[in-house]
C-alpha positions in Angstrom: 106.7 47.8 -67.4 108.6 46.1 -70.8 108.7 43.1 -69.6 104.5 43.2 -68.7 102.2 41.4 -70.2 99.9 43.3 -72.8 96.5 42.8 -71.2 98.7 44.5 -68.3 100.1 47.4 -69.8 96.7 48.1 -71.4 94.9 47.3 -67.8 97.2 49.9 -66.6 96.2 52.4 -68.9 92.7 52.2 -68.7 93.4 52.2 -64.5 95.0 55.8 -65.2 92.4 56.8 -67.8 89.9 56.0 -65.0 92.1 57.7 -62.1 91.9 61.1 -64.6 88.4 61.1 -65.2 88.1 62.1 -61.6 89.9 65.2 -62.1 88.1 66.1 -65.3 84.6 65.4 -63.9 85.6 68.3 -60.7 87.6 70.8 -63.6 85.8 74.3 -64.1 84.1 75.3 -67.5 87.3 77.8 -67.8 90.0 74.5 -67.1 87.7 72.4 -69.7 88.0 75.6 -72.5 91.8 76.1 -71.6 93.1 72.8 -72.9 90.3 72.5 -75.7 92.5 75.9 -76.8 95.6 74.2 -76.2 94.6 71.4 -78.3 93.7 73.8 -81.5 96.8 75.8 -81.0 99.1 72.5 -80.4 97.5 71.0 -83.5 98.3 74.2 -85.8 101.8 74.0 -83.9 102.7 70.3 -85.3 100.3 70.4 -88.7 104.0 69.6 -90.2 104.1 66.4 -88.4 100.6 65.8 -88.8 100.7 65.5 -92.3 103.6 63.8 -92.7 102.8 60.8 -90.8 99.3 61.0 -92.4 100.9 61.0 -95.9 102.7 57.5 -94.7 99.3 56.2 -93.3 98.1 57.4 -97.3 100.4 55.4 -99.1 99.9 52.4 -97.6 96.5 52.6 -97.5 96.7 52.7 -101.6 99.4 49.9 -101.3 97.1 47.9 -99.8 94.2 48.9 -102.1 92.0 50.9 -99.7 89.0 52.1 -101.6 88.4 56.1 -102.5 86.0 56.3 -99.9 88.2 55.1 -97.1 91.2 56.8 -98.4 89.1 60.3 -98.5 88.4 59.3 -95.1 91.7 58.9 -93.9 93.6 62.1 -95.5 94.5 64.7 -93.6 96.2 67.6 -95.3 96.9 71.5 -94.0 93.6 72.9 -94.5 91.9 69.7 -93.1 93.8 70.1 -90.0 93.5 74.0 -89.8 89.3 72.8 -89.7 89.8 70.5 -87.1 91.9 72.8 -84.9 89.3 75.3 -85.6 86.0 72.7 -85.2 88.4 72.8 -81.5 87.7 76.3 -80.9 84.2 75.8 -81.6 83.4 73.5 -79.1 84.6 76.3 -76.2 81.8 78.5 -77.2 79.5 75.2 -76.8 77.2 75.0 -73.1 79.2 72.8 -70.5 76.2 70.1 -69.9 78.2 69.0 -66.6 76.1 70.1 -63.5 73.2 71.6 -65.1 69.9 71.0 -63.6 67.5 68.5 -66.1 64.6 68.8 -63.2 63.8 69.5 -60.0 61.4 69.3 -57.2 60.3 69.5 -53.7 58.8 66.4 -52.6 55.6 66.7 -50.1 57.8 65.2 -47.5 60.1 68.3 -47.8 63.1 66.7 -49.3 64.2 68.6 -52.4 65.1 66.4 -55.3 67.4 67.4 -58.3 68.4 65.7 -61.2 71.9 66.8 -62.5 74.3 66.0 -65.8 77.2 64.1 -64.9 80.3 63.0 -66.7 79.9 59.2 -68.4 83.5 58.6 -67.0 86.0 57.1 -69.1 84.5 56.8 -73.2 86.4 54.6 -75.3 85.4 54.7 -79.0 86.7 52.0 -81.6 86.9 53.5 -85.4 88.7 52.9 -89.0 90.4 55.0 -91.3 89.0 58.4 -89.3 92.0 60.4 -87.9 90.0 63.6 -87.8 87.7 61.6 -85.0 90.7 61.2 -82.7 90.2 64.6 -82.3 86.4 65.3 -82.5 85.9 62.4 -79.8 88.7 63.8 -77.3 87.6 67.3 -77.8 83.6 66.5 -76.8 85.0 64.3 -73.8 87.1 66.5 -71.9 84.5 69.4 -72.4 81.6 67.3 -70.7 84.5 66.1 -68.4 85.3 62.4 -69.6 88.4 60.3 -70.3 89.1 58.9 -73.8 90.4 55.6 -74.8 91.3 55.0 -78.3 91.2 52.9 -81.4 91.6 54.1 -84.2 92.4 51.8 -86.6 95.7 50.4 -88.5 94.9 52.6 -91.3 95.3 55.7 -89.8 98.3 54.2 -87.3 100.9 56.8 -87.8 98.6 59.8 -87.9 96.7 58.6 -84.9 99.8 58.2 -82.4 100.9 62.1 -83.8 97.1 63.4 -82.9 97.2 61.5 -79.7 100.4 63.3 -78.6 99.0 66.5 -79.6 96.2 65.9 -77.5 98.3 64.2 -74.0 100.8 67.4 -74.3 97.8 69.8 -74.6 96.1 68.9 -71.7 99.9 69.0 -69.7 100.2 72.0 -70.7 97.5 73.6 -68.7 97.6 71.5 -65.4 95.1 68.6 -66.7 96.0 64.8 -66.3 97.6 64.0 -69.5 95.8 60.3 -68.8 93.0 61.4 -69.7 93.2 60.4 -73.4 94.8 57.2 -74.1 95.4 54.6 -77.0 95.7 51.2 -77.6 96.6 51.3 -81.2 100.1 49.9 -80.5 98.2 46.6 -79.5 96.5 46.2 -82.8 93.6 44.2 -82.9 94.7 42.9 -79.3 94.1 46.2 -78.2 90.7 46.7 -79.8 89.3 43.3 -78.3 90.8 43.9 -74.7 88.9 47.4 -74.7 85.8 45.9 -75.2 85.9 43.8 -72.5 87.1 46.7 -69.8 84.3 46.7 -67.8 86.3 47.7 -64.8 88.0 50.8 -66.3 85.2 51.7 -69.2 81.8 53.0 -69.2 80.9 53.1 -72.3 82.2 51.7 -75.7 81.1 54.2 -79.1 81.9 52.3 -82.4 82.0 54.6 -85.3 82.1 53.2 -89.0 81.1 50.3 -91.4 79.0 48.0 -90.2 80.7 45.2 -89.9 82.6 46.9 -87.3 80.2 48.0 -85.4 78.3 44.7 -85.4 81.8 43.1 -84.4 81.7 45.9 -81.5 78.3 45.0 -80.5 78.5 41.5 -80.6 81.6 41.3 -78.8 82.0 44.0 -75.9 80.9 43.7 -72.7 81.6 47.3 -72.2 77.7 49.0 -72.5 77.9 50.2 -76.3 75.9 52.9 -78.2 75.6 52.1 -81.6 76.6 54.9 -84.7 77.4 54.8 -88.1 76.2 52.7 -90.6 74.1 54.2 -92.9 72.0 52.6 -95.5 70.4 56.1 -96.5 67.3 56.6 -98.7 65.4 59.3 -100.2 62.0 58.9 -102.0 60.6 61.2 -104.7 57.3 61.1 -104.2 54.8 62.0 -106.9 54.2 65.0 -106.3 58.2 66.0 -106.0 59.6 69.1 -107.5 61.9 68.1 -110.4 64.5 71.5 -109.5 63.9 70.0 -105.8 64.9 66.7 -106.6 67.4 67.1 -108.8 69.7 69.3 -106.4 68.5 67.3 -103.7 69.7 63.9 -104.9 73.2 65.5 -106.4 74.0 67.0 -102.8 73.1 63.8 -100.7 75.1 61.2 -103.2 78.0 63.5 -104.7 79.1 66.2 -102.1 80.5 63.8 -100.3 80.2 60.1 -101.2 82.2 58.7 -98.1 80.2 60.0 -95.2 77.6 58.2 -93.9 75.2 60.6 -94.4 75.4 60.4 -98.0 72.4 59.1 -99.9 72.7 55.4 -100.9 69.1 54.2 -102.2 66.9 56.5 -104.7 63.4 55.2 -104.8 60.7 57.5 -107.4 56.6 57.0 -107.7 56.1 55.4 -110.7 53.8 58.6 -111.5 56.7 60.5 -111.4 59.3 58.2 -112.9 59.2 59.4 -116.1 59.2 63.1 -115.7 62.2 62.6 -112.6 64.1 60.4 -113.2 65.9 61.4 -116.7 67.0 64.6 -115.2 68.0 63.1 -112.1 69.8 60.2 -113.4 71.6 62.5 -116.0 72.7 65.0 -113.6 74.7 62.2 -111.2 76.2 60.3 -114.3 77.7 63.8 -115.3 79.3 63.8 -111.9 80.3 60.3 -112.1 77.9 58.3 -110.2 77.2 54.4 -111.5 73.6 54.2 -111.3 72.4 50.2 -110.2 69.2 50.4 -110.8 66.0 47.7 -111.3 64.1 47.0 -114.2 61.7 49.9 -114.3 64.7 52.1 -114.3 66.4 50.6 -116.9 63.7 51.0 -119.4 64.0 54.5 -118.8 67.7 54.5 -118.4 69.2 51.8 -120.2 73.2 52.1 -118.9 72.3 51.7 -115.5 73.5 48.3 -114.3 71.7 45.9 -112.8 70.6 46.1 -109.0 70.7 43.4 -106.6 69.5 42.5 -103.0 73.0 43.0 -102.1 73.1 46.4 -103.3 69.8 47.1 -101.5 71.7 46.8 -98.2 74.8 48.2 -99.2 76.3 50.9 -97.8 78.7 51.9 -100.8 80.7 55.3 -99.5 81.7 55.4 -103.0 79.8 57.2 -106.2 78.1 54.5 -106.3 73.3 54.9 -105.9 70.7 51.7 -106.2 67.5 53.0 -108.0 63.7 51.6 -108.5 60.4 52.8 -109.1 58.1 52.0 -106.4 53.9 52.2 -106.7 52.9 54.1 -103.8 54.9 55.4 -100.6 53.1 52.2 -98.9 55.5 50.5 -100.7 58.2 53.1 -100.5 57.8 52.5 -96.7 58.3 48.9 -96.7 61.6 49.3 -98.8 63.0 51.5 -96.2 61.6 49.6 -93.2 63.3 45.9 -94.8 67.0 48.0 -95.4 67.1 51.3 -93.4 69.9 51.2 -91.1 68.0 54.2 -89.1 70.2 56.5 -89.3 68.8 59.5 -92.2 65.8 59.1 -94.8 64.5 61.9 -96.7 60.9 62.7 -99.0 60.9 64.9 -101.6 57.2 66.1 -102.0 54.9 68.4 -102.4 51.9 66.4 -100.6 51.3 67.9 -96.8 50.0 64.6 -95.6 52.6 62.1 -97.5 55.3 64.2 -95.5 53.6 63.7 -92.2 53.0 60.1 -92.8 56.7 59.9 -93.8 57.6 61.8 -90.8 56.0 59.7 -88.3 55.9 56.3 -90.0 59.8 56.4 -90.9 62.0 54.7 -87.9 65.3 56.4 -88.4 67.6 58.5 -86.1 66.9 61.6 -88.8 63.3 61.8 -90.9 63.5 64.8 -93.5 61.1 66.3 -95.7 62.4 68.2 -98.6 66.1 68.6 -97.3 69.3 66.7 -98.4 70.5 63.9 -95.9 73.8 65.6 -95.3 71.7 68.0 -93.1 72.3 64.6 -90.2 75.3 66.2 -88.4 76.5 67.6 -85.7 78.0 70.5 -86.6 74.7 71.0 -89.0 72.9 70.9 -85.9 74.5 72.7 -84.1 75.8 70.9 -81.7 79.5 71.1 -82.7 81.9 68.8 -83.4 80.4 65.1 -83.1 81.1 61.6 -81.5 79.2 60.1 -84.4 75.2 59.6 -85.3 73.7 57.4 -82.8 71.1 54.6 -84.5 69.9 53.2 -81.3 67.8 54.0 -79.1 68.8 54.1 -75.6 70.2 57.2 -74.1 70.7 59.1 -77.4 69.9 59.0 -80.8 71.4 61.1 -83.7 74.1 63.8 -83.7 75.3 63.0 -80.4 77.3 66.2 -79.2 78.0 67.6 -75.5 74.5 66.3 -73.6 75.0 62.7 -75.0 78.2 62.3 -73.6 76.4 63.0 -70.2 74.9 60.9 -67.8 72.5 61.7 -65.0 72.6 61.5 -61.0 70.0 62.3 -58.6 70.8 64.7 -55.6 68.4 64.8 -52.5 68.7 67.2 -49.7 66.8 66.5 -46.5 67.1 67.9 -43.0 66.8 64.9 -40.6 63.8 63.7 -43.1 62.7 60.1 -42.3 60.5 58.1 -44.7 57.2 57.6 -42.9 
């Protein structure tokens, strides 16, 4: 095959990715759990190579002036991979959707209906600067019986095609195809693009970042796609908001872990509680390093905040970086979120019973919270396990998408000799 064109070579791969989804979607619960083990223990086996090539994808990631968030993104050291081997493990002791009954019913006629989870087939997923997905995405795939084909990015290059490996002579190991997972990161952007057109070989297409790639992902593929990522978070302190509430609140969703997109982005306070919120708030992130952007009404309580803008609004910064204003009424705290909400995770801090419900059911977002920091929107967190990513759309799932979501459903209908009358 050297001297094959690329759009073959890659044609043929997604052929074989497709050929091994039928053995994965027939492998038992016990076959699924052996190679997720093999995985964690293979992983632990090579953590060596592992971080070496990672700490090659690292440096040039800085040489080419990748910013904090991406590069916190992209490292991998021991105890990282030690977690990912053990988020693994986790995902044995997780229900195996494949085969289990959503509903079911005898028809008048006689004819018993059932409606039953079934593998999605072959999953590809596009992503940047996120080698520990390589592994979340495989692991969730081949427990509810699906191929994987890969992109993972430039960034995380190096890394990517060690994980990969890891993940191909796991599943040999135990007897599994090791077609199921494959990667097209040796065709760079070439690669990425061909994927997305794969209708033949690829039954769904999961983007997982910034949003300009997954707008580029959506825009382009004619693979079905199922949005994630993106997330232009916000979190309103209402009135009524506890100041030892929102203080810890705020501090957790911006600082714990500014790259995720979980993490807070947009702080909007009542003006009735501006005053007596926002100093403490305010003075807490600047002493863990967050720049503050802030509008007017801030600024004459906080004068070193700089300047917000429209930009800012609808930025997604993945860096210590929070836009700020004062609002007059959750009305209008509403119509902030509703004009730059990506939909992923909003939060209210309040003490008000019926601003929370109104919050709750007026809010359009994958996650609504009441009193609870956004990093609560997570897989894991829910306790579904490891994650594909958080699904902001809203056909077929929405949210953490774990085990179920990578799940499709047939009907089965058993007659004897029934005719339709």
């Amino acid at each position: 095959m050297q001297n094959a064109e690329p759009a073959d070579v890659l044609d043929a791969r997604f052929a074989a990715a497709k050929e091994a989804s039928h053995r994965l979607a027939r492998a038992t619960t016990a076959e699924k759990d052996a190679a997720l083990q093999s995985i964690a223990d293979l992983l632990v086996e090579r953590i060596g190579q592992v971080v070496t090539a990672n700490a090659a994808d690292l440096e040039a990631g800085r040489a080419a002036e990748l910013g904090d968030g991406l590069l916190d993104r992209l490292k991998l050291d021991e105890t990282r991979v030690r977690a990912i081997a053990s988020a693994v493990v986790d995902v044995i002791s997780l229900t195996d959707p494949v085969g289990e009954t959503v509903s079911g019913r005898s028809l008048p006629s006689g004819v018993r209906i059932d409606q039953v989870r079934v593998p999605l087939g072959v999953v590809g997923a596009i992503y940047e600067a996120r080698p520990n997905v390589t592994i979340d995405i495989a692991a969730l795939a081949l427990k509810s019986g699906n191929a994987v084909v890969l992109r993972g990015g430039s960034a995380a290059e190096r890394t990517n095609a060690v994980l990969v490996q890891v993940l191909r002579d796991a599943l040999d190991r135990v007897g599994l195809p090791a077609d199921a997972v494959q990667t097209v990161d040796d065709f760079g952007r070439a690669g990425a693009q061909h994927l997305m057109r794969a209708r033949d070989f690829v039954d769904v297409l999961i983007p997982r970042g910034s949003a300009r790639l997954i707008q580029a992902v959506v825009t382009e593929a004619t693979v079905p796609v199922i949005e994630t990522g993106a997330g232009v978070v916000h979190m309103f302190l209402d009135a009524s908001a506890r100041e030892d509430w929102a203080v810890e609140l705020v501090e957790n969703a911006k600082v714990q872990r500014p790259s995720v997109c979980n993490a807070l982005e947009t702080l909007l306070v009542h003006r009735d509680a501006a005053e007596r919120l926002l100093p403490p708030v305010l003075a807490r992130l600047e002493a863990s390093g967050v720049t503050v952007h802030a509008d007017d009404r801030v600024r004459a309580l906080h004068p070193s905040a700089l300047p917000v803008t429209d930009e800012d609004w609808a930025t997604e910064h993945m860096s210590l970086d929070i836009s700020v204003g004062v609002v007059d009424s959750l009305d209008d705290a509403l119509d902030h979120i509703r004009r730059y909400s990506t939909k992923h995770t909003e939060s209210i801090v309040t003490n008000d019973l019926g601003n929370a419900e109104r919050f709750l059911n007026e809010v359009d977002a994958a996650a609504v919270m009441v009193n609870a920091s956004t990093r609560f929107t997570d897989g894991a967190e829910f306790g579904f396990g490891a994650e594909v990513g958080i699904s902001t759309q809203k056909l077929h799932a929405r949210g953490p998408m774990g085990l179920p979501q990578l799940t499709s459903t047939k009907w089965l209908v058993r007659g004897a000799g029934h005719v339709r009358a």
